[in-house]
C-alpha positions as CSV (number, residue, x, y, z in Angstrom):
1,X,-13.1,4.7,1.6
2,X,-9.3,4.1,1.6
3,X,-8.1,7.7,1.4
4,X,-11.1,8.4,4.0
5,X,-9.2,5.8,6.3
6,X,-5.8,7.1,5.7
7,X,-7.0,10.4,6.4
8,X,-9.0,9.3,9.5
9,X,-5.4,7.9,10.4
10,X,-3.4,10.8,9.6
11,X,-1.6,8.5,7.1
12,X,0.0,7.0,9.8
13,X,-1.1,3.4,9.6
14,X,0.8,0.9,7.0
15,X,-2.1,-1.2,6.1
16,X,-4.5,1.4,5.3
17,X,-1.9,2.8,3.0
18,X,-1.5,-0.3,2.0
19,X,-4.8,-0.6,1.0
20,X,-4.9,2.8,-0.5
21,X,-2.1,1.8,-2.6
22,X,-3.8,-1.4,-4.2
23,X,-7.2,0.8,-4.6
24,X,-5.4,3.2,-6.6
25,X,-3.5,0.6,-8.4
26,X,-6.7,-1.0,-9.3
27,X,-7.8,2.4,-10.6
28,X,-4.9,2.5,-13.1
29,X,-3.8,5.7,-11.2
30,X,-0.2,4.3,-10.8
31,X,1.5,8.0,-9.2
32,X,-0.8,8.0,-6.5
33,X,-0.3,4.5,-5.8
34,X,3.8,4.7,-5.9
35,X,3.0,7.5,-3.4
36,X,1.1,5.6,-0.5
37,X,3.1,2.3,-0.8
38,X,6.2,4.7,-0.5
39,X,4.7,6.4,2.6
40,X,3.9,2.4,4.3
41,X,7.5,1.9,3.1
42,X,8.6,4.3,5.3
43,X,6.7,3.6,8.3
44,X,7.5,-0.3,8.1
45,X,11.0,0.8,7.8
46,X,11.7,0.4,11.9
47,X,8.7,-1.6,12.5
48,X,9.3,-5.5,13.3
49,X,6.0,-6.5,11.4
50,X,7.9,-8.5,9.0
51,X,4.8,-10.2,7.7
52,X,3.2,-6.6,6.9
53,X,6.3,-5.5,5.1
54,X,6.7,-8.7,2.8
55,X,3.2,-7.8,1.7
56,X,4.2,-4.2,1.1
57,X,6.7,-5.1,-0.9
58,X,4.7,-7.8,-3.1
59,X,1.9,-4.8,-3.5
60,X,5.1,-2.2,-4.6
61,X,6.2,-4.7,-7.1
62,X,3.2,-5.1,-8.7
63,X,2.7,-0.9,-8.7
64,X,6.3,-0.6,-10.0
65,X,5.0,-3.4,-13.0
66,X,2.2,-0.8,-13.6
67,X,-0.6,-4.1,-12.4
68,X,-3.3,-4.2,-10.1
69,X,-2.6,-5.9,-6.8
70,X,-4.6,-8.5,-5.7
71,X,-4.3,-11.0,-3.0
72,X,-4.7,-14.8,-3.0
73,X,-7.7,-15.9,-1.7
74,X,-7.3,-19.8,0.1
């Protein structure tokens, strides 16, 4: 459903890639992962959503530490 999204958005949205990235992570398939956080990277590199890229970067560090990313739940 994530890749269908990102497709969908022409991989142009950083929280679909975002969540891409943390589905593939969960899958163990750590490449494809590194790719689509890279690609949210990228597009969060001029944008001012500061709050979206501190998450991006909490999902890449877990990718980088080869672990699935999950988030908190309050």
């Amino acid at each position: 459903m994530a890749s269908s999204a990102c497709d969908l958005t022409q991989n142009k949205q950083p929280k679909m890639l975002l969540t891409l990235a943390a589905a593939y992570a969960e899958a163990g398939r750590f490449s494809e992962a590194q790719d689509a956080i890279q690609k949210a990277r990228q597009l969060l590199s001029n944008a001012s959503e500061k709050e979206l890229a501190a998450k991006c970067e909490s999902v890449a560090a877990s990718i980088e530490a080869r672990k699935p990313w999950r988030e908190a739940m309050n």
